[in-house]
N, C-alpha and C positions, 0 to 999 in steps of 0.2 A: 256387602263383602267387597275388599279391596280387588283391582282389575287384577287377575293373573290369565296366563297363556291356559287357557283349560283346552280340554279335548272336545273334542266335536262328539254328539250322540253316536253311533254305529259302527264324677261319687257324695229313758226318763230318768234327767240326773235330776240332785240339788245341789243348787247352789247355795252359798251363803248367802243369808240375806237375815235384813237390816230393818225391824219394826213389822215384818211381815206377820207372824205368828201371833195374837196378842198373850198377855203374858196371864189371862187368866183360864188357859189350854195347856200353860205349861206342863205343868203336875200330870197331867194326863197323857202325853204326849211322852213325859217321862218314864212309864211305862208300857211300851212299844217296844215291839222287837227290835233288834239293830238292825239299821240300816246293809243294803248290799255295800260292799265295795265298787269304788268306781270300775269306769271299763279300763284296758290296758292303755296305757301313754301311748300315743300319738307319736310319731316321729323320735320317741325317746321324753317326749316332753308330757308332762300332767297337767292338762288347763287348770290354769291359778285360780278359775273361781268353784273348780269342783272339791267339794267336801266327802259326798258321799252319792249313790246314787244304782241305779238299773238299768237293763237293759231295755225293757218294754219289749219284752218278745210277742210275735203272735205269729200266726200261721206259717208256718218254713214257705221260705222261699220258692219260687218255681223251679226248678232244673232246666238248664240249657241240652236238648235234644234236637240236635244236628240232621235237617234231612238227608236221606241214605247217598240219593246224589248230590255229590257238593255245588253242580252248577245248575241244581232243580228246586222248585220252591213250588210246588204245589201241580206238578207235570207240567210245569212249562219250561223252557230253555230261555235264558237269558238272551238279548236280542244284540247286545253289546259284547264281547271277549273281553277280557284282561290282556295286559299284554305281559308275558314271561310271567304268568302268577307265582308260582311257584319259586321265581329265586329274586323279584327285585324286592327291594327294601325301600322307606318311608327316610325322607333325610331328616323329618322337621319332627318327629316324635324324639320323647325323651322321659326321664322318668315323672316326670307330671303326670304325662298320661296313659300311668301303668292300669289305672282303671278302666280306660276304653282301647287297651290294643287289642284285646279279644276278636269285640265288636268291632273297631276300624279293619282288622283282619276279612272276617265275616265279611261286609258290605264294600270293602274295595278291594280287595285280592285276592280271598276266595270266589267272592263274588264279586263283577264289574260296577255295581249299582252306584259307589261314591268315588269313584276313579274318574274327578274330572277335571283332572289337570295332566298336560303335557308332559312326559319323563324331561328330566335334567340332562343335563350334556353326560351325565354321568352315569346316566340308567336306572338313576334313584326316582322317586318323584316324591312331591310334598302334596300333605295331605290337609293340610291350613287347620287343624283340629282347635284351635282358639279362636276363629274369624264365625261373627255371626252366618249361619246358614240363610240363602233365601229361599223365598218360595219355588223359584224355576227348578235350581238345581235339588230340593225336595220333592217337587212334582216328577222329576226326573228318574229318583233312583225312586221313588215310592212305584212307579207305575213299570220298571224292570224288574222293580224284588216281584209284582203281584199281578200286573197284565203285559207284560210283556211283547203277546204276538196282536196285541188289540189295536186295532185302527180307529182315529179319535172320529165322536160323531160329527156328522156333516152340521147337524141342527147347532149345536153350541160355537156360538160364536164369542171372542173375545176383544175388547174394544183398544188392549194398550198392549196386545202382541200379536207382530207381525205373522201375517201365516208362512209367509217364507218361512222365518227362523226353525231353527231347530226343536225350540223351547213348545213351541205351537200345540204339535200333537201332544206332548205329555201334559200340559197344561188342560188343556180340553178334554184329555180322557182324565186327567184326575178330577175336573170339574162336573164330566158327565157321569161319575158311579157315587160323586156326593163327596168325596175324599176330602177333596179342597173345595174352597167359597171362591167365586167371583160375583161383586156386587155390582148389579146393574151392567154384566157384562166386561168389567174390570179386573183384571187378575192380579194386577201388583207385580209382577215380576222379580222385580227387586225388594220386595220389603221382604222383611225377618219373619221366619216362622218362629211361633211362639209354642211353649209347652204343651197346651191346650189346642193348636192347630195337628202338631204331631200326634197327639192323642187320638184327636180325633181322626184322621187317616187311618193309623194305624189300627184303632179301634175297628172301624168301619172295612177297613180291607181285611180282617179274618173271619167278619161275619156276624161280630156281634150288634148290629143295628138293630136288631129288635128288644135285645138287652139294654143297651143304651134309650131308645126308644121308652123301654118301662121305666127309666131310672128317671128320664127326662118328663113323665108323668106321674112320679111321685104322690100319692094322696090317700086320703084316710076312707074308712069303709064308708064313711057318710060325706064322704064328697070336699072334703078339704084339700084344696091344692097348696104348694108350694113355691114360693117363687125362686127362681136359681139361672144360673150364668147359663149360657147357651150351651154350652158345651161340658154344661152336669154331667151327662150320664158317659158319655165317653171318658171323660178323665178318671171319673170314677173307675170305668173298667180301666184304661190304662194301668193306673195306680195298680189296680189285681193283678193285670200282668207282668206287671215289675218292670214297666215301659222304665223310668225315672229313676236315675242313678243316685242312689243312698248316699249322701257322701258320710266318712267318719265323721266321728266327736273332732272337735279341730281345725274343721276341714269344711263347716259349713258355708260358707263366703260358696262356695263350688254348687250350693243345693239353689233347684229352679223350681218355680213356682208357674201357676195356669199361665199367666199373663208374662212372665220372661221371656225375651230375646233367646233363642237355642243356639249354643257355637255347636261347628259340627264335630265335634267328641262327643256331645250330648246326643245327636241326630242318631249317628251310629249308632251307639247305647242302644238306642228304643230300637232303630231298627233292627238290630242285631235279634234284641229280643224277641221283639214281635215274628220274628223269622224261625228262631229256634224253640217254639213253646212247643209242649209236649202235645198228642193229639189228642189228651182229653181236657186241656184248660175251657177251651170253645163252647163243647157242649156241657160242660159243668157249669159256666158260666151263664150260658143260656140258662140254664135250669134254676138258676137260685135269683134269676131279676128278670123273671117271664112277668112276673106283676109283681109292681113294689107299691103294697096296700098297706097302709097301716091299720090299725084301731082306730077307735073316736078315742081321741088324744082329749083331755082337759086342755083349759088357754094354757095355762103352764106349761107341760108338757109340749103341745103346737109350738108355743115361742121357743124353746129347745130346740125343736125341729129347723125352725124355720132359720135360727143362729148357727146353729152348728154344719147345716148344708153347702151355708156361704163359703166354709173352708176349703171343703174337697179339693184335693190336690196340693195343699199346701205341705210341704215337704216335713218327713219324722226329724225333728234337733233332740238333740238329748241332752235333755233337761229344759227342752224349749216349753214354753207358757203364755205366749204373746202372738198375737194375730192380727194387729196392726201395725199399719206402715209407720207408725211415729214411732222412734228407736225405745225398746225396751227399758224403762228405770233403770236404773246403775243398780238401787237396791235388790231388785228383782234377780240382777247379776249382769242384762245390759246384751242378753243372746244377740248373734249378728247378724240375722235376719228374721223373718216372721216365722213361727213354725210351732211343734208339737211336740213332744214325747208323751207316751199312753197319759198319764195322770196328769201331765199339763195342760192334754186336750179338757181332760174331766175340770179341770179347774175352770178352764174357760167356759165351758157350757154352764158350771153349774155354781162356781166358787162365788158368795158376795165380796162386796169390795169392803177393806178391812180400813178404809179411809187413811191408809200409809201409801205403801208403793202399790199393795196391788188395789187398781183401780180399772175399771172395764164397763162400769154399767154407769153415764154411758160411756160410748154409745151402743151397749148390747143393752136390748130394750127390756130388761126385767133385771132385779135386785140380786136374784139369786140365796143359795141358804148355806147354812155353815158347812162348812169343810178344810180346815187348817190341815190334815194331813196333805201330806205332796206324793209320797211313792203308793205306789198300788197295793205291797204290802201292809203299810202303814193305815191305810184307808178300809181296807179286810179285815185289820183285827180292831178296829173300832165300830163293826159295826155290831149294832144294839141285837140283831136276829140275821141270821143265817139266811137268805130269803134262797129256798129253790128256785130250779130253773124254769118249773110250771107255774111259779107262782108272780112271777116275775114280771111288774107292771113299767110303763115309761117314764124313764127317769132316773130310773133305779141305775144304778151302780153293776156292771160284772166284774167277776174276778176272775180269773185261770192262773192254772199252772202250769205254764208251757214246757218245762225241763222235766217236771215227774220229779221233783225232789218237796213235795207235797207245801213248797212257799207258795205263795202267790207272786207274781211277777209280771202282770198285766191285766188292767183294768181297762175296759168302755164303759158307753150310756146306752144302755137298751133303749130304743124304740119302739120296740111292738110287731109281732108279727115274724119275729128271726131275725131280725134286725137292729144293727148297733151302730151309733156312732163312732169312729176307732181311729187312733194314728198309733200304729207299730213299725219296728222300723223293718220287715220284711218286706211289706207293699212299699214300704218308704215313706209314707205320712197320711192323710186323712182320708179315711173312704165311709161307704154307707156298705159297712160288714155283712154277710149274710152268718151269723152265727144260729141256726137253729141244727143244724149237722155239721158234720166233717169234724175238725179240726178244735173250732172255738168248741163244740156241743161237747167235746171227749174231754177237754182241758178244764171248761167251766166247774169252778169252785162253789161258790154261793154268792147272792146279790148280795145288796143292802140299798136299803131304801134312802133317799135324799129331801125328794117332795115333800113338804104334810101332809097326813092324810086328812 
């Protein structure tokens, strides 16, 4: 982050494409429902590569539920005041960032937690909502939203901040409840919080560590682990909590992924969120990843697992279908970053490569089997049986109808045990779904089988 004067502590299509489909699926493909229409234009504008396409609905969002006191977060009192909360203004927002004034509201002027820069001569102050965030000034407002009156332990020591400084104690209390990493003693001060560091705090300071804990021990009734990024099972719940700002169709360039650099528009966002979740998200959540076991998966199956995990967190695109860093095929339609919409997740885990543009395997370590439909709709009314939902093995295909207008409009890959792999754009992109209740269990349509048997 650039020097300023701070204060002292106290936001599933198709695309056209070009050889993708071969042409001896035509005729079949020919008789399929029509496509949705796309979502509404953008700015006034309709992206030039959209034809046709869905939403990829799934679980309604979380609601924003304001605690009763506005300067209390969980019976504590903020340690920091605002100054004139109530009537100063932001000089350096604009309509960019209609998406996070909520949340910049929320955590710098309702609440002092991101208020850390000096007012202007003019009684405004700036709030730098495009300058990457660091770790101090995150360790900062993370440990005012959530410990507040806490004195940092004597025992944790930090090797690259002074204990003078200011930075000191919140550094070491967010080090000593697990929030934040320091390695070997190291805090970093200055480097970038990333997606996947924010998750994890934020994950961790409302309580779900034993959730994230089981998500981060992922494995089958007979003992199969999986391997994944360290910070699997937090992101994952993030993702549930709607930590991660959905940007529109359009608008993707703005969507962040585990490993991105966070500007603080983004920080806010999550925090905002993580502050206003309703007070049954926590213990629902607990409840659906107390133990995340699967079945004795076949190799097939497993290597799904073990592919599809690698995503988590990467961001819902509509109409996205690519999950590597190398820039999508022009053909494919050439999306502007890596990411998902429901049926493009399903194509990645499961779709072979048609030896045109769509190509994947490798380096996803298995062939994969036929699947030319693209929308979720499209992939429901081809399939050969109806498969229920107790019938229902890994690998398979779901469908729901999230609107009640008896379509289909989102699809995952079951996993086994309540469990799906899924990018909708409510969480905002790729999670390990608990679908055996709630929400997916009411909406679920019928499988359909992909594997051979």
């Amino acid at each position: 982050m650039a020097d300023h004067n701070y204060m002292l502590p106290g936001g599933c299509r198709v695309r056209r494409r070009f050889g993708v489909v071969a042409v001896s699926v035509a005729a079949a493909l020919a008789t399929l429902t029509p496509l949705a229409t796309a979502p509404a234009a953008i700015a006034g504008q309709r992206h030039s590569s959209i034809t046709a396409g869905e939403d990829g609905s799934g679980i309604p969002a979380q609601p924003v539920v304001y605690p009763r006191t506005r300067t209390q977060l969980q019976g504590l009192q903020t340690t920091r005041q605002a100054t004139k909360t109530s009537t100063f203004t932001f000089a350096d927002l604009d309509a960019s960032d209609a998406w996070a004034k909520r949340g910049i509201v929320w955590v710098a002027k309702t609440n002092p937690w991101m208020l850390d820069f000096a007012p202007n001569p003019d009684g405004t102050y700036n709030f730098f909502p495009d300058e990457i965030e660091t770790r101090k000034y995150f360790a900062r407002s993370l440990v005012e939203a959530f410990a507040p009156t806490e004195a940092p332990d004597p025992t944790v020591v930090l090797t690259d901040v002074d204990p003078s400084e200011s930075w000191y104690a919140y550094a070491a209390i967010a080090v000593s409840h697990g929030w934040m990493s320091a390695a070997d003693g190291a805090f970093d001060p200055d480097g970038p919080v990333t997606m996947a560091m924010v998750h994890r705090a934020l994950v961790l300071a409302l309580g779900l560590g034993p959730a994230a804990q089981a998500l981060n021990d992922i494995h089958t009734s007979d003992g199969v682990t999986f391997p994944h990024a360290r910070d699997f099972g937090t992101t994952v719940l993030g993702m549930r909590l709607s930590l991660r700002y959905n940007a529109p169709a359009g608008s993707e360039s703005m969507d962040v992924g585990p490993s991105d650099p966070m500007p603080r528009s983004q920080v806010a966002y999550s925090l905002w969120r993580a502050t206003t979740q309703p007070s049954w998200t926590v213990p629902d959540l607990l409840t659906q990843y107390t133990n995340v076991e699967l079945p004795h998966l076949g190799r097939r199956a497993a290597r799904i697992v073990r592919w599809g995990i690698r995503y988590a967190g990467y961001p819902y695109i509509w109409g996205g279908e690519w999950g590597l860093d190398t820039p999508e095929p022009s053909a494919l339609g050439g999306q502007p970053r890596s990411g998902f919409d429901c049926s493009g997740f399903s194509w990645w885990l499961l779709r072979r490569n048609d030896g045109d543009a769509w190509n994947v395997n490798p380096p996803r370590p298995y062939l994969g089997w036929s699947l030319p439909q693209r929308t979720s709709a499209d992939m429901a009314n081809m399939a050969p049986t109806k498969i229920p939902y107790g019938d229902l093995r890994p690998g398979d295909l779901m469908f729901y109808d999230g609107n009640g207008d008896k379509i289909v409009d989102h699809v995952d890959t079951y996993i086994g045990n309540g469990y799906a792999l899924d990018s909708s754009s409510t969480p905002g992109g790729v999670t390990v779904m608990w679908v055996g209740d709630g929400w997916y269990r009411e909406h679920f349509m019928w499988g359909r089988q992909i594997l051979p048997s």
